[in-house]
C-alpha positions in Angstrom: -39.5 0.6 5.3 -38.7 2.4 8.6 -41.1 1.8 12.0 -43.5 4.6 11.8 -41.8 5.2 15.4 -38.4 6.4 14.3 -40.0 8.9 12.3 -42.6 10.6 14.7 -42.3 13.4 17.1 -43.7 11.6 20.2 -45.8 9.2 20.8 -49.3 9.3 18.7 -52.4 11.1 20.6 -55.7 10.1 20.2 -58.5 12.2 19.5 -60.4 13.9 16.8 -58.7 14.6 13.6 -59.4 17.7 11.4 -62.2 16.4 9.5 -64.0 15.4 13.1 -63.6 11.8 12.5 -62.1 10.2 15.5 -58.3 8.4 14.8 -54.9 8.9 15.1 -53.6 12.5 15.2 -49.8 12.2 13.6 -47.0 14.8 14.3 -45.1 16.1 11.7 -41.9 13.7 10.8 -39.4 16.9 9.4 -37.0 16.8 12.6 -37.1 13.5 13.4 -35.7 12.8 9.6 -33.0 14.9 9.6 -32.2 13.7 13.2 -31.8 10.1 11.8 -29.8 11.1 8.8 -27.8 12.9 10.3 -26.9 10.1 13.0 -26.8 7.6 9.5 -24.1 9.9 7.9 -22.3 10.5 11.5 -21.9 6.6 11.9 -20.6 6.2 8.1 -18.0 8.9 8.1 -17.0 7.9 12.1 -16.9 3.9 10.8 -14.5 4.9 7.6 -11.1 4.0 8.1 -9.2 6.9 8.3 -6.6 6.6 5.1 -4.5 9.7 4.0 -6.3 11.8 1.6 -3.4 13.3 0.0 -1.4 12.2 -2.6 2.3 11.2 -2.3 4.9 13.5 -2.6 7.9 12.0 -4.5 10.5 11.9 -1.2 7.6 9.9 0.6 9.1 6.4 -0.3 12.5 7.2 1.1 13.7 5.1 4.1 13.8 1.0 4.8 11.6 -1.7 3.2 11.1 -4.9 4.2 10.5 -7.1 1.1 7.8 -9.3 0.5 9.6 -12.7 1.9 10.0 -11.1 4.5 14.3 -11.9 4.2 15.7 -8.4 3.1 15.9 -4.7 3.7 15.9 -2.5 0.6 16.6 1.2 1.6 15.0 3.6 -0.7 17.6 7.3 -1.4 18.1 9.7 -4.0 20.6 9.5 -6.5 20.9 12.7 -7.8 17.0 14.0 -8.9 16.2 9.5 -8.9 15.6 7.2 -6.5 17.2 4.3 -6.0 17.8 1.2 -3.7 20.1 -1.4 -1.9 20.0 -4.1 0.3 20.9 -3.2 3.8 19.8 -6.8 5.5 19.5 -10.3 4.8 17.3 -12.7 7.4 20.3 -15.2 6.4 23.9 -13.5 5.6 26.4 -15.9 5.5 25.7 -19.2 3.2 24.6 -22.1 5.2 26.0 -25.4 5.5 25.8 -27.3 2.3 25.5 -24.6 0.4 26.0 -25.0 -3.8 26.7 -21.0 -3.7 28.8 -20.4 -1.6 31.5 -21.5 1.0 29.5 -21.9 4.3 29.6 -19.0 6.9 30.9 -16.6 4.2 28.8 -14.1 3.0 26.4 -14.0 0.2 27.3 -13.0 -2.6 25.7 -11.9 -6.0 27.0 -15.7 -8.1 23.4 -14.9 -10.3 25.3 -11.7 -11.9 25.6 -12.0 -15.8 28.8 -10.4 -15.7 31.4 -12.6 -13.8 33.9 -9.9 -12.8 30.4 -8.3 -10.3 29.8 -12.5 -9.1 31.6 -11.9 -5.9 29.7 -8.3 -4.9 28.1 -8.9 -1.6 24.1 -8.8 -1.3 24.6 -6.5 1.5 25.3 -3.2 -0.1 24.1 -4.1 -3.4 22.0 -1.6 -5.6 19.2 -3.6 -7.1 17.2 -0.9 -7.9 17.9 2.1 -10.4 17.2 5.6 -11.8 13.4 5.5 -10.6 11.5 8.8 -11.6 8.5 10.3 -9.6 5.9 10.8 -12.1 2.8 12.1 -9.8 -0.2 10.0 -8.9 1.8 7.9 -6.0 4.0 6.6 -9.0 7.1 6.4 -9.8 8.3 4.9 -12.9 11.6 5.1 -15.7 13.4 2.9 -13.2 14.6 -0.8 -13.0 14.7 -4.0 -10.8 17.8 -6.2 -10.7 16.8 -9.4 -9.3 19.6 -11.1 -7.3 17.8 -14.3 -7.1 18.1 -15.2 -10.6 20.8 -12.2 -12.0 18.0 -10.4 -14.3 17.4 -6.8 -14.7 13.8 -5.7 -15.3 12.1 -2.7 -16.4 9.8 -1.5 -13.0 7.3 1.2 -11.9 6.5 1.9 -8.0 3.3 2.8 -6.6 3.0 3.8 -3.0 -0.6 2.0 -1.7 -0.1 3.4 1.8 2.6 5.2 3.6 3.4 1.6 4.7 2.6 -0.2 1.6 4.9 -0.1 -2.1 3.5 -2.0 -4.7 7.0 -3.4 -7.1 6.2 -4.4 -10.6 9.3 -5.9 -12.5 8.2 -6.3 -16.5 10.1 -7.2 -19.5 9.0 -4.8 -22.2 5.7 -3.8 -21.7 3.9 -3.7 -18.0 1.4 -6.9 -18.7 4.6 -9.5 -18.8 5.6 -9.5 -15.3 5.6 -9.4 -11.0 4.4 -7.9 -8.6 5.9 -7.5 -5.0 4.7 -6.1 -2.2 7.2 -4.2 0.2 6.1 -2.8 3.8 7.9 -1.1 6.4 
C-alpha cells in the first residue's frame, strides 16, 4: 500500500530484536499516521473550491443579468413581496438594415406580442418576467417568463446556482416540457 518509510519513525536500526534473533528493530508507526492524515485531510479541504455554504436569501437575486446570448440585460427588483424583471439592454437596439421588424435605426420593439395594441412597446423597458415567489432552497418559483423572441408567456421557477449563476426554466404546464437558460452577472 504505503512505503514502509512514510510510516516509520526514523530510519530502521539494526540489532537484536526481543526474542534475541538478530533483524530489523521497527519503531512504532502511531505519529507518523496521524501526521500523514492529517497532511491528506489538510490538502483536500485547502484543494476544495471555496463555494458559499449558505443558502440564498430571497433578495439575493436582485440586480443585473446578463442573459445567456449574451445580447440583453434583465434587471431583477421587487414588486411588492415578488420579484420581477425587465430588460435594461440590448447588444443591438435599433433594427438593422434590412430588417422584416422593423424600420431600420428605430428601436426594437416587442412585434412578437399577441396583443397588437402592446406590438409597438420597446424591448428596453419591458417586463418579461412576473410575480416570482421565493420559496427557500435557492428557489424561487409561482412566477412567469414572457419571451419577446417569439411573444409566448411561460410558466417559470429560478434557482440561484451561485451568487453569479441563475438557472431560468420556462415550462408549459408541468416543469418536464420546457428550457432552460442560464443568466450570469
Amino acid at each position: 500500500m504505503f512505503p514502509r518509510a512514510l510510516f516509520s519513525d526514523g530510519p530502521k536500526k539494526r540489532g537484536f530484536s526481543q526474542n534475541g534473533t538478530k533483524g530489523m528493530r521497527r519503531g512504532t508507526t502511531g505519529g507518523s499516521v496521524k501526521t500523514v492524515i492529517f497532511l491528506l485531510v489538510a490538502v483536500i479541504f485547502i484543494g476544495a473550491p471555496s463555494a458559499p455554504l449558505r443558502a440564498a436569501t430571497a433578495d439575493d437575486i436582485l440586480g443585473t443579468w446578463l442573459n445567456e446570448e449574451k445580447d440583453a440585460q434583465i434587471e431583477i427588483f421587487k414588486c411588492r413581496e415578488r420579484y420581477c424583471g425587465k430588460i435594461v439592454w440590448l447588444k443591438e437596439p435599433k433594427y438593422p438594415d434590412g430588417s422584416k421588424d422593423g424600420p431600420a435605426g428605430t428601436p426594437k420593439t416587442d412585434h412578437h406580442n399577441p396583443d397588437p395594441a402592446l406590438r409597438k412597446t420597446p424591448i428596453i423597458g419591458l417586463q418579461i418576467v412576473h410575480d416570482f415567489v421565493f420559496s427557500g432552497d435557492d428557489l424561487w418559483k409561482q412566477g412567469s417568463v414572457y419571451d419577446p423572441k417569439n411573444g409566448r408567456t411561460y410558466k417559470g421557477k429560478m434557482t440561484l446556482v451561485s451568487p453569479r449563476e441563475l438557472r431560468l426554466r420556462g415550462f408549459i404546464g408541468i416543469s418536464l416540457i420546457g428550457r432552460t437558460t442560464t443568466w450570469t452577472r
